[in-house]
N, C-alpha and C positions, 0 to 999 in steps of 0.2 A: 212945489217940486223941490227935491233936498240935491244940494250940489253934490256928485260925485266923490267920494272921497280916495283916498290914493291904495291902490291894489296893493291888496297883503301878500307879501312877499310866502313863497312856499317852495322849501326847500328838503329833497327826501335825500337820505344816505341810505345805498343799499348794498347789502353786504351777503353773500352768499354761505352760507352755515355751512362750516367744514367742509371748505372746496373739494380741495383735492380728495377726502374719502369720499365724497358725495358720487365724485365721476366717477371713481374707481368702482360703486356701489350700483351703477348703472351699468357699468359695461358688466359687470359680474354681480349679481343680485344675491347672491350664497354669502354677500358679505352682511349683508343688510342683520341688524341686533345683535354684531359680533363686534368687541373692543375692536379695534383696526386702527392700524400707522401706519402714514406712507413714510420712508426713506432707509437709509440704507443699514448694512449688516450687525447684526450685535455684537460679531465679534470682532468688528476693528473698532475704527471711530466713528461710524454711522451714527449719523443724528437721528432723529425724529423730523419731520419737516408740516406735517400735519396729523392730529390727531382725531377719531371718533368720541362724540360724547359718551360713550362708554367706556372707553380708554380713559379718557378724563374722569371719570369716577372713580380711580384709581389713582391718581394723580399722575397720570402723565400727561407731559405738554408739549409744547412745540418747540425745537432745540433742544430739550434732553436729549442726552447720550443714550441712544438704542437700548446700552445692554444695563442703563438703569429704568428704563422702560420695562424691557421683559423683568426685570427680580421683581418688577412693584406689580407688574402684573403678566404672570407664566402664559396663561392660554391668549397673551395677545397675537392678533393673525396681522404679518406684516407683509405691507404691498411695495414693490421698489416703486410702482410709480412711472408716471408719464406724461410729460411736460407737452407732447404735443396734441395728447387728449386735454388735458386743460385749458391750454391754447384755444382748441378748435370748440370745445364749449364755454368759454369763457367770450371769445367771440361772438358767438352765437348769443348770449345770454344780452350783452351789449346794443347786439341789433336790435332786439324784439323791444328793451329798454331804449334805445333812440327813436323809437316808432309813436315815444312817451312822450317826447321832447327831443330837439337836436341840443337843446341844453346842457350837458351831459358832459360830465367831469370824470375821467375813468382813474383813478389813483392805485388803484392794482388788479392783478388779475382775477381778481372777487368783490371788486368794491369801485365805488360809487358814486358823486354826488351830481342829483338831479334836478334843475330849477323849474319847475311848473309854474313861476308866478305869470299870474293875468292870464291863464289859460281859463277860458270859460266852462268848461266841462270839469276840471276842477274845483273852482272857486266854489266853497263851503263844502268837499266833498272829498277831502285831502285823505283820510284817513280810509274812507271808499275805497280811491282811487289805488291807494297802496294795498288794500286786501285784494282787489282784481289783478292788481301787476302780480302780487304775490304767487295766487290761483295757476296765473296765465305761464309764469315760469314753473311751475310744478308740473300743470299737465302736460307743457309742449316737451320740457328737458327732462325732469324728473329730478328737477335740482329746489333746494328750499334757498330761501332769503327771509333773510329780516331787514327791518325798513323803520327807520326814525322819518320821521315829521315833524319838522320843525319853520321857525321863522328866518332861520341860518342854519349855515354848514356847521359850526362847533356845537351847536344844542342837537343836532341832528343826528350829528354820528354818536355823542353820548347815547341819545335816545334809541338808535339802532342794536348799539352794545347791550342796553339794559334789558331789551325786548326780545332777546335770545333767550334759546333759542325757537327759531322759526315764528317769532311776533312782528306786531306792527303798534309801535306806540308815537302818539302823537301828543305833543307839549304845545298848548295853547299859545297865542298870542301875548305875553305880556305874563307867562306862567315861568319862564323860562329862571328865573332867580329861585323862586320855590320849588320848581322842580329841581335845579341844581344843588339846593344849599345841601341836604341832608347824608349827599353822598362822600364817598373819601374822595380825599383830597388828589388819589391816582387815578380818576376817572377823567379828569380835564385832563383831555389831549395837550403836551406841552409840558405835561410836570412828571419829569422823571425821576430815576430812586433818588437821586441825590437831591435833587431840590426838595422832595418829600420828606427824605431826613432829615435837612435841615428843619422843615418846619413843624414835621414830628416834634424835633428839639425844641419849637417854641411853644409846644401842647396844640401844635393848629391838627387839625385831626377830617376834619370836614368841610368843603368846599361856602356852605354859610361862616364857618368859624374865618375860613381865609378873606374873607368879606369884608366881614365886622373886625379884624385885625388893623394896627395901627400901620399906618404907610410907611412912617419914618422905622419903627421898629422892623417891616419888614426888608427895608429895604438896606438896612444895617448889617442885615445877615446873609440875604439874599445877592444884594450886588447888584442885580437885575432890574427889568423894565416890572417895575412892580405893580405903577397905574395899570399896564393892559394887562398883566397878572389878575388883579381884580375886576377888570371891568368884564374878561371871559369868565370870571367864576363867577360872575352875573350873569352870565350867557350872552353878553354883548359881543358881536362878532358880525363885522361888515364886509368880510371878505365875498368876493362874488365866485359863483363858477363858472369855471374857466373852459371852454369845450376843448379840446384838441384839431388842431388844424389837420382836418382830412389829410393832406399831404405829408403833417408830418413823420420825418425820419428819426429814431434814437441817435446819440454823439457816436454811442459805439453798441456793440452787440458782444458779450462775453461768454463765456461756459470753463466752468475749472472745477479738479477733484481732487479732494483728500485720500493720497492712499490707508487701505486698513493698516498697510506697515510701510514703515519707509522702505523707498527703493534707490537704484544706483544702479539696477544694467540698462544699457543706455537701448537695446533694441525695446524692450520692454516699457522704458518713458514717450519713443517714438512714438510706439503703437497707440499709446493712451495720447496723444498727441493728434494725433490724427483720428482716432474718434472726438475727441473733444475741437478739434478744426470743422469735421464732416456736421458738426451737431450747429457750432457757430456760422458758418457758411450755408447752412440750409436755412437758418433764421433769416438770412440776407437775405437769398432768393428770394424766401416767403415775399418778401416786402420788393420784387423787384427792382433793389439796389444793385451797387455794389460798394467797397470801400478801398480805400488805400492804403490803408496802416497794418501792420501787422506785430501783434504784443504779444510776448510772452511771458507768465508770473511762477515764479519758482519760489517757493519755502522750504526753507531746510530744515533738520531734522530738532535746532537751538532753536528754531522759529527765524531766523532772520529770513525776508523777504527782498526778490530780487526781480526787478524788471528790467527787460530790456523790449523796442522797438523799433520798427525798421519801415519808411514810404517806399513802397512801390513804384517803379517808373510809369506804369499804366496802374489803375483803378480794376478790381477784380471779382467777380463772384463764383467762380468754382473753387472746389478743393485744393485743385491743382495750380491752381491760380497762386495759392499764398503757399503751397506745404513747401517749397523748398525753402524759400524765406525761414516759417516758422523752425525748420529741421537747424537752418544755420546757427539762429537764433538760441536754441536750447543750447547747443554745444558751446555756442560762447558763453552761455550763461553757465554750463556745469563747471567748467573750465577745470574737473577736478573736483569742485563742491558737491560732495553725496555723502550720505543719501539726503535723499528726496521726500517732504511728507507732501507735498502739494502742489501741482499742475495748472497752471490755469494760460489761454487762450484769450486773447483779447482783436475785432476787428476794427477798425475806426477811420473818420474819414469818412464817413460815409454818407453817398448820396445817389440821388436817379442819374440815369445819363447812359450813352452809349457802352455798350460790353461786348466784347467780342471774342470770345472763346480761342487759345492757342488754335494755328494752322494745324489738321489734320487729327486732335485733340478732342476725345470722345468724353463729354462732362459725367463724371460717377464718383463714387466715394472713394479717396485718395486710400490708400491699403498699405501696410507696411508688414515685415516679416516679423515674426514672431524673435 
Protein backbone atom coordinates (compact mmCIF):
# COMPACT_ATOMS: atom_id res chain seq x y z
CA UNK A 1 0.00 0.00 0.00
CA UNK A 2 1.69 3.45 -1.28
CA UNK A 3 1.27 6.26 1.50
CA UNK A 4 -0.89 8.97 0.42
CA UNK A 5 0.66 11.90 -1.00
CA UNK A 6 -0.36 15.53 -0.43
CA UNK A 7 -3.45 16.95 -2.66
CA UNK A 8 -2.56 18.86 -5.74
CA UNK A 9 -3.65 22.16 -5.19
CA UNK A 10 -6.37 23.30 -8.12
CA UNK A 11 -6.83 26.58 -8.77
CA UNK A 12 -9.45 27.98 -11.80
CA UNK A 13 -9.62 31.98 -12.81
CA UNK A 14 -12.73 32.65 -14.51
CA UNK A 15 -13.40 35.46 -16.44
CA UNK A 16 -16.50 36.22 -18.38
CA UNK A 17 -15.67 37.33 -22.15
CA UNK A 18 -16.87 40.90 -22.83
CA UNK A 19 -19.14 41.23 -19.86
CA UNK A 20 -20.99 44.01 -20.31
CA UNK A 21 -21.69 43.43 -24.35
CA UNK A 22 -22.38 39.90 -23.56
CA UNK A 23 -25.54 41.10 -21.19
CA UNK A 24 -26.27 43.74 -23.38
CA UNK A 25 -26.44 40.79 -26.27
CA UNK A 26 -28.99 38.95 -24.30
CA UNK A 27 -31.32 41.33 -23.25
CA UNK A 28 -31.18 42.34 -27.17
CA UNK A 29 -30.04 39.54 -29.45
CA UNK A 30 -29.95 42.05 -32.93
CA UNK A 31 -26.65 42.76 -31.37
CA UNK A 32 -25.20 39.50 -31.67
CA UNK A 33 -22.08 39.71 -34.92
CA UNK A 34 -22.32 43.52 -34.67
CA UNK A 35 -18.93 45.59 -33.52
CA UNK A 36 -20.74 47.05 -30.24
CA UNK A 37 -19.43 49.36 -27.21
CA UNK A 38 -20.98 49.95 -24.25
CA UNK A 39 -20.44 53.68 -22.85
CA UNK A 40 -21.10 56.96 -23.33
CA UNK A 41 -21.52 59.74 -26.36
CA UNK A 42 -19.04 60.49 -28.95
CA UNK A 43 -19.65 63.61 -28.90
CA UNK A 44 -18.48 64.79 -25.53
CA UNK A 45 -15.84 62.89 -23.48
CA UNK A 46 -17.67 59.51 -23.46
CA UNK A 47 -15.31 56.72 -23.06
CA UNK A 48 -15.60 53.20 -24.26
CA UNK A 49 -16.18 51.14 -21.04
CA UNK A 50 -16.33 47.77 -22.88
CA UNK A 51 -15.79 46.52 -26.02
CA UNK A 52 -17.09 43.47 -28.72
CA UNK A 53 -14.58 41.23 -30.18
CA UNK A 54 -15.56 42.73 -33.27
CA UNK A 55 -14.97 46.15 -32.25
CA UNK A 56 -11.73 44.99 -31.31
CA UNK A 57 -10.92 44.00 -34.76
CA UNK A 58 -10.74 47.41 -35.35
CA UNK A 59 -8.74 48.39 -32.66
CA UNK A 60 -10.84 49.57 -30.33
CA UNK A 61 -10.47 49.12 -26.65
CA UNK A 62 -11.57 49.72 -23.36
CA UNK A 63 -11.12 53.53 -22.21
CA UNK A 64 -10.70 54.88 -25.74
CA UNK A 65 -12.34 58.02 -26.19
CA UNK A 66 -15.74 57.29 -27.97
CA UNK A 67 -15.30 59.49 -30.79
CA UNK A 68 -11.90 57.80 -31.65
CA UNK A 69 -13.81 54.52 -31.47
CA UNK A 70 -16.39 55.50 -34.02
CA UNK A 71 -13.42 57.28 -36.79
CA UNK A 72 -11.67 53.71 -36.43
CA UNK A 73 -14.64 52.19 -36.93
CA UNK A 74 -18.11 54.08 -38.51
CA UNK A 75 -20.77 51.38 -38.47
CA UNK A 76 -19.93 50.75 -34.58
CA UNK A 77 -23.54 50.11 -32.70
CA UNK A 78 -23.12 51.97 -29.32
CA UNK A 79 -25.10 50.83 -26.18
CA UNK A 80 -25.06 53.30 -22.94
CA UNK A 81 -25.27 50.50 -20.87
CA UNK A 82 -26.63 49.09 -17.47
CA UNK A 83 -24.95 48.57 -14.49
CA UNK A 84 -27.91 47.04 -12.74
CA UNK A 85 -28.22 44.42 -15.39
CA UNK A 86 -24.65 43.52 -14.86
CA UNK A 87 -25.03 43.57 -11.32
CA UNK A 88 -27.99 41.15 -11.47
CA UNK A 89 -26.08 38.77 -13.80
CA UNK A 90 -23.04 39.04 -12.52
CA UNK A 91 -24.65 37.89 -9.39
CA UNK A 92 -26.33 35.20 -10.78
CA UNK A 93 -23.18 33.95 -12.66
CA UNK A 94 -21.45 33.82 -8.98
CA UNK A 95 -24.11 31.72 -7.34
CA UNK A 96 -24.18 28.84 -9.90
CA UNK A 97 -20.05 29.25 -9.54
CA UNK A 98 -20.21 28.92 -5.57
CA UNK A 99 -22.53 25.71 -6.14
CA UNK A 100 -18.62 24.80 -7.46
CA UNK A 101 -16.95 25.59 -4.35
CA UNK A 102 -17.62 28.02 -1.43
CA UNK A 103 -14.05 28.71 -2.18
CA UNK A 104 -14.50 31.56 -4.33
CA UNK A 105 -12.58 34.81 -4.60
CA UNK A 106 -14.87 37.38 -6.60
CA UNK A 107 -12.12 40.28 -7.76
CA UNK A 108 -14.54 41.96 -10.12
CA UNK A 109 -17.68 41.97 -11.58
CA UNK A 110 -16.63 39.25 -14.25
CA UNK A 111 -13.96 37.55 -12.74
CA UNK A 112 -12.70 35.09 -10.48
CA UNK A 113 -10.67 32.97 -8.43
CA UNK A 114 -11.86 29.36 -7.60
CA UNK A 115 -9.95 26.75 -5.25
CA UNK A 116 -11.14 23.16 -5.94
CA UNK A 117 -8.26 21.60 -4.21
CA UNK A 118 -8.99 18.07 -2.43
CA UNK A 119 -12.51 18.00 -4.03
CA UNK A 120 -12.91 14.41 -5.08
CA UNK A 121 -14.96 14.80 -8.17
CA UNK A 122 -12.31 16.90 -9.45
CA UNK A 123 -9.17 15.45 -8.55
CA UNK A 124 -7.62 14.41 -12.24
CA UNK A 125 -10.60 15.92 -14.02
CA UNK A 126 -9.67 19.85 -13.71
CA UNK A 127 -9.76 20.61 -17.14
CA UNK A 128 -13.39 18.48 -17.27
CA UNK A 129 -14.67 20.16 -14.73
CA UNK A 130 -14.01 23.59 -16.26
CA UNK A 131 -15.46 22.68 -19.84
CA UNK A 132 -18.98 21.67 -17.80
CA UNK A 133 -18.84 25.08 -15.68
CA UNK A 134 -18.07 26.55 -18.87
CA UNK A 135 -21.37 24.65 -20.76
CA UNK A 136 -23.49 25.23 -17.62
CA UNK A 137 -23.05 29.20 -17.75
CA UNK A 138 -23.90 29.44 -21.41
CA UNK A 139 -26.90 27.39 -21.43
CA UNK A 140 -28.54 28.70 -18.11
CA UNK A 141 -27.30 32.74 -18.89
CA UNK A 142 -26.28 32.84 -22.33
CA UNK A 143 -23.15 34.34 -21.09
CA UNK A 144 -19.35 32.84 -22.24
CA UNK A 145 -16.26 32.41 -19.79
CA UNK A 146 -13.01 31.42 -20.21
CA UNK A 147 -11.25 29.49 -17.43
CA UNK A 148 -7.32 28.99 -16.55
CA UNK A 149 -6.26 25.94 -14.64
CA UNK A 150 -3.64 26.12 -12.86
CA UNK A 151 -1.64 25.02 -9.51
CA UNK A 152 -2.15 28.86 -8.33
CA UNK A 153 -3.88 32.12 -8.79
CA UNK A 154 -0.96 33.99 -10.83
CA UNK A 155 -0.45 30.94 -13.45
CA UNK A 156 -4.26 30.76 -13.63
CA UNK A 157 -5.25 34.04 -14.57
CA UNK A 158 -2.32 34.30 -17.30
CA UNK A 159 -3.82 30.94 -18.32
CA UNK A 160 -7.42 32.32 -18.59
CA UNK A 161 -6.11 35.59 -20.63
CA UNK A 162 -4.38 33.27 -23.08
CA UNK A 163 -7.48 30.96 -23.61
CA UNK A 164 -9.63 33.68 -24.92
CA UNK A 165 -11.58 34.05 -26.30
CA UNK A 166 -14.25 31.50 -24.75
CA UNK A 167 -11.29 28.71 -23.97
CA UNK A 168 -10.19 26.57 -21.16
CA UNK A 169 -6.63 25.94 -20.90
CA UNK A 170 -4.92 24.08 -18.37
CA UNK A 171 -0.98 24.38 -17.25
CA UNK A 172 0.09 21.24 -15.71
CA UNK A 173 1.73 20.72 -12.59
CA UNK A 174 5.31 21.62 -12.53
CA UNK A 175 4.59 23.16 -16.37
CA UNK A 176 4.20 26.34 -15.03
CA UNK A 177 7.97 27.99 -15.95
CA UNK A 178 7.63 26.64 -19.41
CA UNK A 179 4.49 27.55 -19.99
CA UNK A 180 5.28 31.02 -18.77
CA UNK A 181 8.87 31.63 -20.30
CA UNK A 182 8.04 32.25 -24.00
CA UNK A 183 5.52 34.93 -23.31
CA UNK A 184 6.03 39.10 -22.95
CA UNK A 185 7.16 40.15 -20.27
CA UNK A 186 3.37 42.23 -20.01
CA UNK A 187 1.55 39.24 -19.34
CA UNK A 188 2.72 38.77 -15.68
CA UNK A 189 0.07 40.43 -13.68
CA UNK A 190 2.26 43.15 -11.70
CA UNK A 191 4.45 44.39 -14.48
CA UNK A 192 3.25 47.47 -15.69
CA UNK A 193 4.34 49.95 -18.88
CA UNK A 194 6.94 51.40 -16.72
CA UNK A 195 8.66 48.52 -15.24
CA UNK A 196 8.33 46.92 -18.92
CA UNK A 197 10.36 49.77 -20.29
CA UNK A 198 12.61 49.63 -18.14
CA UNK A 199 13.44 46.15 -18.88
CA UNK A 200 12.77 46.60 -22.58
CA UNK A 201 15.89 48.84 -21.91
CA UNK A 202 17.83 45.94 -20.69
CA UNK A 203 16.70 43.80 -23.96
CA UNK A 204 14.65 41.59 -21.30
CA UNK A 205 11.69 41.01 -23.74
CA UNK A 206 10.16 37.67 -22.38
CA UNK A 207 9.17 36.32 -19.23
CA UNK A 208 12.04 33.26 -19.58
CA UNK A 209 14.65 36.07 -20.62
CA UNK A 210 13.46 37.82 -17.09
CA UNK A 211 14.29 34.59 -15.42
CA UNK A 212 17.62 33.92 -16.76
CA UNK A 213 18.56 37.64 -16.07
CA UNK A 214 21.12 38.67 -13.50
CA UNK A 215 19.48 39.83 -9.98
CA UNK A 216 21.96 42.41 -9.12
CA UNK A 217 21.61 43.80 -12.71
CA UNK A 218 18.02 43.78 -12.37
CA UNK A 219 17.78 45.20 -9.39
CA UNK A 220 20.04 48.12 -10.11
CA UNK A 221 17.39 49.37 -12.45
CA UNK A 222 14.48 48.23 -11.06
CA UNK A 223 14.76 49.25 -7.45
CA UNK A 224 12.19 46.61 -6.53
CA UNK A 225 11.50 43.30 -5.00
CA UNK A 226 13.26 41.61 -7.72
CA UNK A 227 13.62 37.89 -5.97
CA UNK A 228 9.49 37.70 -6.06
CA UNK A 229 9.85 39.55 -9.46
CA UNK A 230 11.49 36.25 -10.67
CA UNK A 231 10.25 33.69 -8.57
CA UNK A 232 6.37 34.80 -10.39
CA UNK A 233 7.95 34.61 -13.77
CA UNK A 234 8.54 31.11 -12.66
CA UNK A 235 4.93 30.98 -11.94
CA UNK A 236 5.64 30.50 -8.25
CA UNK A 237 2.77 32.03 -6.41
CA UNK A 238 1.46 31.06 -2.81
CA UNK A 239 -1.02 33.28 -2.32
CA UNK A 240 -4.32 31.58 -1.19
CA UNK A 241 -7.95 32.45 -2.03
CA UNK A 242 -9.55 34.37 -0.07
CA UNK A 243 -13.59 33.88 -0.05
CA UNK A 244 -15.39 36.95 0.94
CA UNK A 245 -17.18 37.18 4.23
CA UNK A 246 -21.01 36.65 3.50
CA UNK A 247 -21.59 39.67 5.59
CA UNK A 248 -19.34 41.67 4.09
CA UNK A 249 -20.02 45.41 3.55
CA UNK A 250 -17.95 47.84 0.97
CA UNK A 251 -15.94 51.15 3.09
CA UNK A 252 -18.04 53.17 0.84
CA UNK A 253 -20.40 52.97 -2.38
CA UNK A 254 -19.68 55.77 -5.05
CA UNK A 255 -21.16 56.87 -8.57
CA UNK A 256 -19.83 60.26 -10.52
CA UNK A 257 -20.06 61.78 -14.14
CA UNK A 258 -17.99 63.58 -16.61
CA UNK A 259 -19.93 66.20 -18.16
CA UNK A 260 -19.83 66.16 -22.24
CA UNK A 261 -19.16 70.03 -21.65
CA UNK A 262 -18.43 71.80 -18.69
CA UNK A 263 -21.15 73.32 -16.68
CA UNK A 264 -21.73 76.08 -14.03
CA UNK A 265 -25.75 76.47 -13.56
CA UNK A 266 -26.12 75.42 -10.47
CA UNK A 267 -29.96 73.94 -10.94
CA UNK A 268 -28.54 71.83 -13.63
CA UNK A 269 -25.38 70.28 -11.38
CA UNK A 270 -28.35 69.72 -8.51
CA UNK A 271 -30.21 67.58 -10.90
CA UNK A 272 -27.23 65.53 -11.89
CA UNK A 273 -26.72 65.46 -8.31
CA UNK A 274 -29.41 63.68 -7.28
CA UNK A 275 -29.47 61.26 -9.95
CA UNK A 276 -26.02 60.38 -9.22
CA UNK A 277 -27.30 60.29 -5.06
CA UNK A 278 -30.63 58.21 -6.24
CA UNK A 279 -28.18 55.63 -8.28
CA UNK A 280 -25.71 55.57 -4.99
CA UNK A 281 -28.38 55.17 -2.25
CA UNK A 282 -30.14 52.31 -4.17
CA UNK A 283 -26.78 50.41 -4.24
CA UNK A 284 -27.24 50.77 -0.28
CA UNK A 285 -30.49 49.48 -0.05
CA UNK A 286 -29.61 46.61 -2.40
CA UNK A 287 -27.22 45.44 0.41
CA UNK A 288 -29.70 46.54 3.32
CA UNK A 289 -27.39 49.11 4.85
CA UNK A 290 -27.14 52.25 5.53
CA UNK A 291 -24.28 54.83 5.88
CA UNK A 292 -23.28 58.02 7.55
CA UNK A 293 -20.93 59.98 5.46
CA UNK A 294 -21.89 61.88 2.79
CA UNK A 295 -19.00 63.07 0.04
CA UNK A 296 -19.06 65.14 -2.58
CA UNK A 297 -16.03 65.25 -5.69
CA UNK A 298 -16.02 68.22 -7.87
CA UNK A 299 -13.38 68.72 -11.04
CA UNK A 300 -12.97 71.70 -12.46
CA UNK A 301 -12.69 72.72 -15.88
CA UNK A 302 -8.04 73.04 -15.13
CA UNK A 303 -8.69 69.62 -13.57
CA UNK A 304 -8.08 70.52 -9.98
CA UNK A 305 -10.12 68.22 -7.84
CA UNK A 306 -12.10 69.15 -4.76
CA UNK A 307 -13.63 67.16 -2.00
CA UNK A 308 -15.58 67.82 0.55
CA UNK A 309 -17.65 65.57 3.42
CA UNK A 310 -20.02 65.88 5.96
CA UNK A 311 -21.35 62.76 9.15
CA UNK A 312 -24.60 62.68 9.61
CA UNK A 313 -26.29 62.86 13.11
CA UNK A 314 -28.20 59.49 12.37
CA UNK A 315 -27.07 56.74 9.79
CA UNK A 316 -29.27 56.89 6.40
CA UNK A 317 -30.53 54.96 3.46
CA UNK A 318 -32.99 56.95 1.52
CA UNK A 319 -32.51 59.61 -0.93
CA UNK A 320 -33.76 61.97 1.30
CA UNK A 321 -32.05 60.93 3.89
CA UNK A 322 -28.51 62.54 2.48
CA UNK A 323 -29.93 65.12 -0.44
CA UNK A 324 -29.99 68.07 1.76
CA UNK A 325 -26.55 67.40 3.13
CA UNK A 326 -25.14 66.56 -0.26
CA UNK A 327 -27.12 69.98 -1.96
CA UNK A 328 -25.19 72.08 1.16
CA UNK A 329 -22.16 70.47 0.21
CA UNK A 330 -21.90 71.28 -3.59
CA UNK A 331 -22.62 75.05 -2.84
CA UNK A 332 -19.75 75.20 -0.52
CA UNK A 333 -17.71 73.35 -2.64
CA UNK A 334 -18.65 75.67 -5.92
CA UNK A 335 -18.21 78.60 -3.71
CA UNK A 336 -17.94 80.43 -7.21
CA UNK A 337 -15.57 77.69 -8.92
CA UNK A 338 -17.15 76.94 -12.40
CA UNK A 339 -17.41 75.54 -14.57
CA UNK A 340 -17.61 72.20 -13.74
CA UNK A 341 -16.23 69.00 -15.81
CA UNK A 342 -16.90 66.34 -13.13
CA UNK A 343 -19.70 65.34 -10.40
CA UNK A 344 -19.16 62.57 -8.30
CA UNK A 345 -21.17 61.34 -4.98
CA UNK A 346 -19.57 59.41 -2.50
CA UNK A 347 -21.55 57.32 0.62
CA UNK A 348 -19.47 56.03 3.56
CA UNK A 349 -19.68 54.76 6.80
CA UNK A 350 -21.28 52.21 6.12
CA UNK A 351 -22.93 49.48 7.80
CA UNK A 352 -26.26 47.02 8.97
CA UNK A 353 -28.16 48.35 11.72
CA UNK A 354 -31.33 49.91 12.53
CA UNK A 355 -32.99 52.72 9.90
CA UNK A 356 -35.82 54.39 10.19
CA UNK A 357 -37.11 56.42 7.57
CA UNK A 358 -38.01 60.57 8.48
CA UNK A 359 -41.62 60.79 10.38
CA UNK A 360 -44.45 61.08 7.82
CA UNK A 361 -41.62 60.59 4.95
CA UNK A 362 -42.66 58.64 1.74
CA UNK A 363 -39.01 56.82 0.67
CA UNK A 364 -38.75 57.61 -3.58
CA UNK A 365 -36.19 59.21 -5.65
CA UNK A 366 -35.13 62.51 -4.42
CA UNK A 367 -36.33 65.09 -7.74
CA UNK A 368 -35.00 68.37 -8.22
CA UNK A 369 -36.22 71.13 -10.77
CA UNK A 370 -34.77 71.56 -13.73
Amino acid sequence: MTAPTEARRVVFHVDLDAFFVAVERVLDPSLHGKPVVVGGSPDGRGVVAAASYEARAFGVRSAMPMARAVRLCPQLVRVRGSRDAYRRASRAVFGLLRELTPRLQKVSIDEAYLDLSGQPLVAGRAFDTALRLQQQVRERFRLDLSVGVASNRLVAKVASGASKPVGVLEVLPGQEQRFLAPLPIRKLPGIGPATAERLHGLRIQTLGALVDADPRRLEAHLGRDVEGLQMRARGIDTSPVRPAQPDALPKSISHETTFPVDRSKLSYLEKRLAELLHATASRLREREAVARTVSIKLRLTDFTTLTRDRTLPHPGREDADFLPTARQLLEDLLDGRTPIRLLGVKLAGIERGAWQPALFEEAKPARTSD
